[in-house]
PARO-762767 format. One record per residue: x, y, z of N, C-alpha, C, O, CB in turn. Coordinates in pm, whole numbers, plus 50000, padded with zeros to 5 digits. Glycine has a CB too. Example, Ala and Ser with C-alpha at 12.3 -4.5 7.8 and 13.67 -1.06 7.14 Angstrom:
% PARO-762767
513194943150780512304955050780513204967050780514244966850846511314955350905512854977550708513674989450714512905000350787513415011450804514084994050572
% end
This chain:
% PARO-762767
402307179821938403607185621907404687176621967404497169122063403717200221962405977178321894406967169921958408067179621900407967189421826407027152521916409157173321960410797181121936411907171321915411967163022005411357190422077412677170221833413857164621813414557174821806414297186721790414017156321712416067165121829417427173021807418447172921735419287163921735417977173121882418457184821655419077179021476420297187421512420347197521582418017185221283421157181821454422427193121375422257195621242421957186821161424007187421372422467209221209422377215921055423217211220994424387213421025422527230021032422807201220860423757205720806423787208720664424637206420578424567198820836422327216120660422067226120519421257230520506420147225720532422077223020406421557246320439420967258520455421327263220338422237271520337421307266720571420697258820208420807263820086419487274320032418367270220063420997251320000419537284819969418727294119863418087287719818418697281219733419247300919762416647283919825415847277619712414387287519693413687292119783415457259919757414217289019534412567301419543412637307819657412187304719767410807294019554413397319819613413237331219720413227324819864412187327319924411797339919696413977318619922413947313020058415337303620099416487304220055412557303920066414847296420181415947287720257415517271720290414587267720361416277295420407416107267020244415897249720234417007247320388418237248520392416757239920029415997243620511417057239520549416997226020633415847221920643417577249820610417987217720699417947202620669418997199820765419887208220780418257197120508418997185520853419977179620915419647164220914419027156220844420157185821049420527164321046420397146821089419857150721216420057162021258422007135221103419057140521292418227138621408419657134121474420567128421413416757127021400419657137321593421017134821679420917123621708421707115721656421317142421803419837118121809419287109921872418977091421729419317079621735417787120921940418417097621658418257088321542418677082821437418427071621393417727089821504419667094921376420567093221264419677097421159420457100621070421187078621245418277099621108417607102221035417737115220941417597124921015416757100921096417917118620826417877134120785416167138520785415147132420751418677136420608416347147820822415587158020861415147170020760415547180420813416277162820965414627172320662413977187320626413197191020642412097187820599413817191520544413657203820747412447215320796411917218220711412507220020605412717227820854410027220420725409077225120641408647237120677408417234520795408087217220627408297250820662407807254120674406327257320738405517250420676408227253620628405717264620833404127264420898403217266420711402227260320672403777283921056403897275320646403557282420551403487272920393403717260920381404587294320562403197280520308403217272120158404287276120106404157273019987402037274520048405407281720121406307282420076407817285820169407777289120287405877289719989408747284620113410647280520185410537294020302409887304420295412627284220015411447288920411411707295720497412067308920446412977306720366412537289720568411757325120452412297335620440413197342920529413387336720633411527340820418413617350420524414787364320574413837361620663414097351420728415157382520496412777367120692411667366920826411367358920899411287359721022410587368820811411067346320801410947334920903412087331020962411927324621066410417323420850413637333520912414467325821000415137337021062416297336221102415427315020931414427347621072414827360221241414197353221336414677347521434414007379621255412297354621275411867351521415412337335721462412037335221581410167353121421412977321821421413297313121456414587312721487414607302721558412917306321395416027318021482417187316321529417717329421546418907331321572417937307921452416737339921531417677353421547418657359221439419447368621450418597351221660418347349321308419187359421173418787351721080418587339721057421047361721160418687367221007417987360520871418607356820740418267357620622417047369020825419917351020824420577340720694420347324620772421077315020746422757344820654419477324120847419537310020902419997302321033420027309721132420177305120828420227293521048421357283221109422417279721025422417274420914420787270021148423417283921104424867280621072424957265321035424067258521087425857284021201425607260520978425797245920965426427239321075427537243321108426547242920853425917230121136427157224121214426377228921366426897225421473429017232621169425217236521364424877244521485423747229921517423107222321445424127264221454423937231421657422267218921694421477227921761421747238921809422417202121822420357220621756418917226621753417887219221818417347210621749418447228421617417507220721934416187214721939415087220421872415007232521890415817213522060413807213321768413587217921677411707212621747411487202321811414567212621530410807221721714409237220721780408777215921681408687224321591408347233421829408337202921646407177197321493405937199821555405647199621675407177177521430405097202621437403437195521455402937188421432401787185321460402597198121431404257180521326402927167921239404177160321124405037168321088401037180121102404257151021089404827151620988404107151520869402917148420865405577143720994405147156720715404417162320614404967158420509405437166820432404267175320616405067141720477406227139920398405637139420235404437136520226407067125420451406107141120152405897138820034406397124519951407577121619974406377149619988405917118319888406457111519766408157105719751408697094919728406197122319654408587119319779409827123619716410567128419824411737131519799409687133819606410127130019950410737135720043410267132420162409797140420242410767147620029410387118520180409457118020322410147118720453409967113720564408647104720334410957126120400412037134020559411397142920616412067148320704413567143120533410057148320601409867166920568408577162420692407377159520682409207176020338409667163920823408117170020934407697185820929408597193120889408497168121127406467192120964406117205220959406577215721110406057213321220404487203920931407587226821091407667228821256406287238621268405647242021168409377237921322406047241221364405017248621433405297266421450404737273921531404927241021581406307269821350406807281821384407097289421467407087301721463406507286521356407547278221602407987285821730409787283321703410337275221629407187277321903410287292221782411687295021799412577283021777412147272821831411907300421933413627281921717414427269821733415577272121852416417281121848415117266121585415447262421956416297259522024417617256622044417897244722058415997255222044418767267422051419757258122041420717253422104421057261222193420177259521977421337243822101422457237822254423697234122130423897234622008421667217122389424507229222302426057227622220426047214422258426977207022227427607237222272
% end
């Protein structure tokens, strides 16, 4: 496991869920959170990770827990988090 530290800066509706995405603070890299699961973050998954289930605010930073990265083809931004809590600082 490892952790970077992203700022949000998107949290769009996609298939019943939440696409959401930054830049690595430290790296400059964009970032899209994957899911532990086979499908987009839900109302549920983003209570138990930031405490509301519309997400992270944009603009909010985060230290963020990976397990692995999981990139695709088409998206090889996409590490997997481990579905523990997202961290957040100012």
């Amino acid at each position: 496991m490892y952790t970077r530290n992203i700022a949000i800066l998107a949290n769009s509706k996609k298939f019943h869920g939440h696409c959401i995405a930054g830049k690595d603070l430290n790296t400059g890299e964009w970032i899209r959170l994957i899911n532990n699961k086979p499908e987009p973050f839900t109302g549920s998954d983003l209570l138990f990770l930031c405490n509301r289930e519309s997400g992270p605010d944009l603009l909010e930073c985060y230290t963020v827990p990976f397990t692995e990265k999981c990139p695709e083809y088409y998206q090889p931004e996409n590490p997997g988090t481990n579905g523990s809590f997202l961290i957040s600082f100012r």
